[in-house]
N, C-alpha and C positions, 0 to 999 in steps of 0.2 A: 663627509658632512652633508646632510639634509637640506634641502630648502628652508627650512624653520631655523636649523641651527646656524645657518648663513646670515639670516635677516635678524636672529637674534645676538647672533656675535655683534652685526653693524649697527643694533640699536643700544647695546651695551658699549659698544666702544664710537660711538658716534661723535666722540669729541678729537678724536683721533683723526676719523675722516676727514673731519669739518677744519681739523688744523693743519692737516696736509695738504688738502686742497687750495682755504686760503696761502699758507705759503707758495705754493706751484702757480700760483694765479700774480699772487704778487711779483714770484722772482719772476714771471712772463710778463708783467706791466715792465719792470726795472731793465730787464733788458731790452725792453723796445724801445723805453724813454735813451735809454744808453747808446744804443746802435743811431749808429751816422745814417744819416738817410740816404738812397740811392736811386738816382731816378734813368729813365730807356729811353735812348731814342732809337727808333727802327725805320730803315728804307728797304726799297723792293729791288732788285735788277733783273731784270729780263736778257734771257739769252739765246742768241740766233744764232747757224751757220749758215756761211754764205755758199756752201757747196749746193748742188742740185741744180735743177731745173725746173722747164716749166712743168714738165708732165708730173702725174700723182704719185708715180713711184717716186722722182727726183726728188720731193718733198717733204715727203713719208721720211726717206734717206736722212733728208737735210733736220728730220724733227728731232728721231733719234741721236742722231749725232750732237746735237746740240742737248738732250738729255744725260747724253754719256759724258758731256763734258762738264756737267752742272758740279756732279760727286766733285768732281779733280778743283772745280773755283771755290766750292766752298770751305775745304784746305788751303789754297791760298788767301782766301781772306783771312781766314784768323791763323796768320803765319807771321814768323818777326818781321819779314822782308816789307810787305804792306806797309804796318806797322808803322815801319820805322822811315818810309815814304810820307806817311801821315805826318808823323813827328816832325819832319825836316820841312813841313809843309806850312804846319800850324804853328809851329814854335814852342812844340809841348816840352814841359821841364819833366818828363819822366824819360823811361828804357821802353823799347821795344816789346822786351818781353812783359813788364807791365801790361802795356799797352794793350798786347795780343790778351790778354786776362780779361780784360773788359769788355771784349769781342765774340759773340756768339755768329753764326752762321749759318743759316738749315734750309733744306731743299725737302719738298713735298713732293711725293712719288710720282713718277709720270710726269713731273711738269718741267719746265725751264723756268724755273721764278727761284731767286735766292732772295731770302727773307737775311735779313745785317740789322743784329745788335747790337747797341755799345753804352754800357752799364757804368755811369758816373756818379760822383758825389753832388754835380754840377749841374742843371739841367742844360743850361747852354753848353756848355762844354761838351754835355755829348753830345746835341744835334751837332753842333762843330765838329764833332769828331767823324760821326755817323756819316755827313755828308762829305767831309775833305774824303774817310777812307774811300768814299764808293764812289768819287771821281778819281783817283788816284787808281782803284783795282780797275774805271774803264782804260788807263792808259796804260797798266801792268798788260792788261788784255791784249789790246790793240799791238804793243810790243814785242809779245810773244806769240800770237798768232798770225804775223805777219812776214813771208816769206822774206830770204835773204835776195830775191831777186825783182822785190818790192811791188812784188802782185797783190793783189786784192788778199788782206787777213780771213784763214778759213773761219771764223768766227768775229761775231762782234757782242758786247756788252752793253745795255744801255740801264741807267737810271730810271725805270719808270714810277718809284715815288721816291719824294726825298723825305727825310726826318724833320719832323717841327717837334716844337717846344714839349717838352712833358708837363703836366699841368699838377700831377702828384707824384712822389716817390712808387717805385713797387716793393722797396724795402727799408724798413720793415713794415709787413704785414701788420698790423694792429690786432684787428680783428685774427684773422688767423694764430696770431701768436696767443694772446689770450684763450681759445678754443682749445688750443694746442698743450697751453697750460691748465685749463679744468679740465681736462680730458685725463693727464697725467698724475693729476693732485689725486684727483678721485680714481683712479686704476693704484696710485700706488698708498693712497690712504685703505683703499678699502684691504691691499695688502697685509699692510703694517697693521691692520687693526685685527683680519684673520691670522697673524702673524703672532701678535699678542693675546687672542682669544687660545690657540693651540699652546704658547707656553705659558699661559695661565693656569696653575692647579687651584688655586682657591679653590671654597665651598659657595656656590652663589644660586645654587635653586634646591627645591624639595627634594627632588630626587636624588640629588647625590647626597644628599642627608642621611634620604631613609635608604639608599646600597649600603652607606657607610657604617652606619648604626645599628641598621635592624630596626627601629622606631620610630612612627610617626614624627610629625612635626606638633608639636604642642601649640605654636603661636610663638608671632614676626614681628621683633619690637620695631619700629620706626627711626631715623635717624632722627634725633632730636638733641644740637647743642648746648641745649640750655642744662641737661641733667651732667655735662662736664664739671659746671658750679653748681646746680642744685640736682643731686641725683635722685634725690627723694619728691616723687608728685606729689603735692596734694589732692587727691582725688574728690573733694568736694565741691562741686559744682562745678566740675573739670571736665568739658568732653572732648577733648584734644585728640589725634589719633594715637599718643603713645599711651593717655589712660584707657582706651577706649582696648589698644592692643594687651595692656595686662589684663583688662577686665575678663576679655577672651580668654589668657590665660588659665585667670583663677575658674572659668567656666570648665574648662576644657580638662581641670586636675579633676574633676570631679568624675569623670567617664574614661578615666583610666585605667581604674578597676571598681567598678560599680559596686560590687560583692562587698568590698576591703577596700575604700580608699587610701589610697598613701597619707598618712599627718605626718610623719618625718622624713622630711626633704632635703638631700641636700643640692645645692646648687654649685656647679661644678663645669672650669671649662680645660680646654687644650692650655693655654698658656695666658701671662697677662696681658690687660688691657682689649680685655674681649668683652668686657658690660656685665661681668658675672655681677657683682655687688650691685650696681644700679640694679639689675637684674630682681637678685636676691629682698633685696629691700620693699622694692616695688609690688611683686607679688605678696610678699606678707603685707602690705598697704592695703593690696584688693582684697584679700582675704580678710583684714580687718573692716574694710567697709560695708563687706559682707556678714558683718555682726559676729564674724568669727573671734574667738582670744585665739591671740598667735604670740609667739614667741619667735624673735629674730636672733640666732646665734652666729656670732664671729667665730667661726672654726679655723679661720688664718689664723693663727699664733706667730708665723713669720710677718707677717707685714698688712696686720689688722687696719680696716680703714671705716669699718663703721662708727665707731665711735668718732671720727672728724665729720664723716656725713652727716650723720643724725645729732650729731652736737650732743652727746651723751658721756660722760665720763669712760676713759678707757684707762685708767690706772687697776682697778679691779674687776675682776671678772672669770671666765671661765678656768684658766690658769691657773687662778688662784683659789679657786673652790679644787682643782685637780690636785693640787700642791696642800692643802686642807687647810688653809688661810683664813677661808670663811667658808660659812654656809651660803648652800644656794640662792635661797629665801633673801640675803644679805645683796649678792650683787646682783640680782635685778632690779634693771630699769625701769620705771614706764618711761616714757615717751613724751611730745606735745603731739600724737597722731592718736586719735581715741583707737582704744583695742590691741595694740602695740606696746608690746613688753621686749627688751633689749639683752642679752646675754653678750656684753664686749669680751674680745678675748685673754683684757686683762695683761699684764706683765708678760715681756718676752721672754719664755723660759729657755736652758740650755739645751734641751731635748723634747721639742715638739711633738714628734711623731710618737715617740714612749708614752706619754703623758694624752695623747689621742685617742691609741688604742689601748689604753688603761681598763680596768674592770671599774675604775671608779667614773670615766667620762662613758660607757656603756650607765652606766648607774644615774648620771646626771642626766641624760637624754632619756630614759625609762622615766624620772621624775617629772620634766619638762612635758613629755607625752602625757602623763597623769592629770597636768595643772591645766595645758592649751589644746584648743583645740587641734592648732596645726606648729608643727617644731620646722621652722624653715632653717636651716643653715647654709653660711657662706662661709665655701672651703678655697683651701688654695689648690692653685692649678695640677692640674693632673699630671702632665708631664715636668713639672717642677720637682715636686716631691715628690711620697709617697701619703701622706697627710690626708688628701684628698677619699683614696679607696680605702684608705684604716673606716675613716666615720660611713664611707658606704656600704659598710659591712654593717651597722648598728642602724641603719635607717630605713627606710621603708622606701628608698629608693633614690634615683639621682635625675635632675633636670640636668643634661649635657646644652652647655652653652658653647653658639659657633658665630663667630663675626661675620658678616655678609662682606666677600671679597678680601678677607684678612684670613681666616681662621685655612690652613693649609690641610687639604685632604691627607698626607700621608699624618701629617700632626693631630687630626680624629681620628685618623683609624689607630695611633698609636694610644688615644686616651680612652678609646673601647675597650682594645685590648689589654689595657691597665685595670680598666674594672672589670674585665672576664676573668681575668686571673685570680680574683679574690672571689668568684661567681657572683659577680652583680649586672645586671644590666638596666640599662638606663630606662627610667621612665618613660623617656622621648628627648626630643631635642627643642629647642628652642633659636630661634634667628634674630641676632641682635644689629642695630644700628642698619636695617636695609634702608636702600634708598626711597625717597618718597614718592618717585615715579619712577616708570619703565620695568623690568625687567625683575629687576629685583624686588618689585614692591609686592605686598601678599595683602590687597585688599579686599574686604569681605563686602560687598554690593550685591544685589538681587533685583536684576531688569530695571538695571540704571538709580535706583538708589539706596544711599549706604546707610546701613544702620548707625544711627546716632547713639549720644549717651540713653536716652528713653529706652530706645527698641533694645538694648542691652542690658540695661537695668532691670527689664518689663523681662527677657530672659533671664536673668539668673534670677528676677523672683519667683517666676512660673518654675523654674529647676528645684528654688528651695522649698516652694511651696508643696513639689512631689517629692520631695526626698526628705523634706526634715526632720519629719519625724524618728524616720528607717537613720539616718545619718547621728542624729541621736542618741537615738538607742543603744547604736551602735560605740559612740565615743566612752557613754557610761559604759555598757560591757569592757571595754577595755580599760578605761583607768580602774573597774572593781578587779581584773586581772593582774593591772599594773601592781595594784596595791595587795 
């Protein structure tokens, strides 16, 4: 992984970090509030021997030997024996060995000086401790370095500081423990977040779109909750960034093949709950507010939902023109959306996909071409049925829809490969529900600012104004073909 793809993992999973870290901070507050506090008291002793003499070697003699004995008292001070001298001293209600636990001891190289700690819950209690043991070790001293024939001891000990009061604990650290806790939140948030970016397969930028497809990105719907209960915009006097994003859309169908634009679309994804329908819907909205006549067809037969969207009658419909029920003319809709005509998919039959790829539903999309401008269909899911590549054999082509962070890589390359196999290939793909910021989001801006509804409007008129006539001409030649 890249420097880019590092900083982009940690701005895509940046909630991760941010919840690792506070946690790691918090448990580092919770154990410091929790830990017993322990406070030092520390004295000094200094140590001489009384061997030598006057002259400078005799001294020299006398410095070392009183160096070499330092190593050997600093083991007995934090030894039970002391200890438990202390103990019998002060009146302590613990063990020896306790004791010696609370006892550190350390000599600095070259010198004669033993530094004595003694680490309590208490602060008095340890200077009481610190000072009983370091008169007790001068009497262990004087004891054992005093001849059996009661000559002068080769060695003496003296207390040259004693222990006062500690005025703060040194445990616990506060500060350090909190440091200690962001320090870890964030090493192991940033972790867990490369951790989750690598078993991540989703689909969540252009590029692995277009490896996976072979096809541009046509245009990046926006997360927008509100089309959960109203999936249908009103696009009049609407400049929201999700109408703002079909508008691009319907721009963008038009320069996919210049020559031969696609009018029969079907709109097609990996599996449900990927935004196909809002999808589907939406663009034939902008295509009709582009003074186009469209037709919106239910191609789901298993599990139709247009007709509850657009609040249109779903008891007849395509099904039932397939089935010879009625004529076409008979179950279309119009709409309350100017320019929008409805084909619901009608009665759930017992054999969908027969009845799809029928010579009579080839025949009903050949009529529909004749009447509208644009024939948009909403199919069901690719890797569902087979439903889906039947009608994209009769169209003029397919919008592959992919969920931003849902839609799973091996799950598009499975629903490519579902329309390669009938030889179709998708028009482009489409990105549905990205986020509004960060990483995922595909905003169109030019040196800081965005095109509004105007500068988009003012583009597709300047597109229709050079194409309309050629785009025209073009629809007539083919419905005199159709017909």
């Amino acid at each position: 992984m890249n420097f880019r793809g590092f900083t982009k993992a940690l701005r895509t999973r940046w909630l991760i970090v941010c919840t690792t870290t506070i946690v790691a901070v918090l448990a580092a507050v919770a154990t410091t509030l929790l830990t017993t506090p322990l406070y030092q008291s520390t004295t000094r002793l200094f140590v001489s021997s009384s061997a030598g003499g006057k002259s400078l070697a005799d001294k020299y003699s006398g410095t070392l030997d009183s160096q070499q004995r330092v190593l050997s008292y600093t083991e007995l001070i934090t030894g039970e024996t002391l200890a438990q001298r202390t103990i019998d001293k002060l009146n302590l209600d613990m063990t020896a060995q306790d004791l010696a636990a609370e006892v550190t001891a350390s000599a600095k190289l070259d010198t004669v000086l033993i530094d004595v700690a003694v680490t309590d819950r208490s602060p008095v209690r340890a200077r009481d401790i610190a000072n009983a043991l370091s008169d007790e070790f001068v009497n262990m001293v004087r004891e054992l370095e005093t001849p059996e024939d009661g000559s002068p001891p080769a060695a003496r000990v003296v207390v040259e500081q004693r222990a006062s009061l500690a005025e703060f604990p040194i445990s616990p650290n506060k500060p350090r423990n909190i440091a200690l806790g962001l320090a870890i939140g964030l090493l192991l948030g940033v972790g867990l977040a490369l951790l989750r970016n690598y078993l991540d397969n989703s689909v969540k930028d252009q590029e692995t779109l277009f490896e996976l497809s072979g096809v541009g990105l046509v245009g990046a719907v926006p997360l927008d909750k509100e089309r959960r209960t109203r999936p249908a915009i009103s696009f009049d006097h609407d400049s929201s960034s999700i109408a703002e994003a079909f508008r691009r859309i319907r721009t963008n169908l038009q320069f996919l093949a210049v020559d031969n634009p696609p009018r029969v679309i079907v709109v097609a994804s990996s599996l449900p709950s990927e935004g196909k329908s809002t999808t589907a819907i939406n663009i034939a909205l902008a295509l009709a507010e582009a003074e186009h006549s469209v037709v919106l067809v239910d191609g789901d037969m298993r599990r139709p939902m247009l007709d509850k969207y657009l609040n249109v009658v779903g008891t007849v419909g395509f099904s039932t023109v397939l089935s010879g029920g009625a004529s076409l003319s008979e179950v279309l809709q119009k709409t309350t959306f100017p320019g929008l005509t409805v084909l619901t998919s009608g009665p759930t039959p017992p054999n969908p996909s027969e009845l799809i790829g029928s010579l009579a539903a080839q025949k009903v999309l050949g009529e529909l071409r004749a009447q509208f401008d644009y024939v948009i269909v909403d199919s069901s899911p690719l890797l569902a049925v087979t439903d889906a590549t039947i009608l994209a054999t009769s169209a003029d082509g397919v919008l592959l829809i992919a969920r931003y962070g849902q839609t799973k890589r091996e799950q598009l390359s499975q629903a490519i490969r579902n329309l390669k196999d009938v030889g179709v290939s998708p028009l482009g793909t489409v990105f549905t529900m990205t986020p509004a910021r960060g990483d995922g989001s595909y905003s169109y801006n030019y040196y800081g600012y965005g095109y509004g509804r105007d500068v988009a409007q003012q583009s597709d008129v300047d597109t229709s104004d050079s194409q309309q006539g050629g785009r025209r001409r073009a629809v007539s030649k083919n419905r005199q073909k159709s017909n």
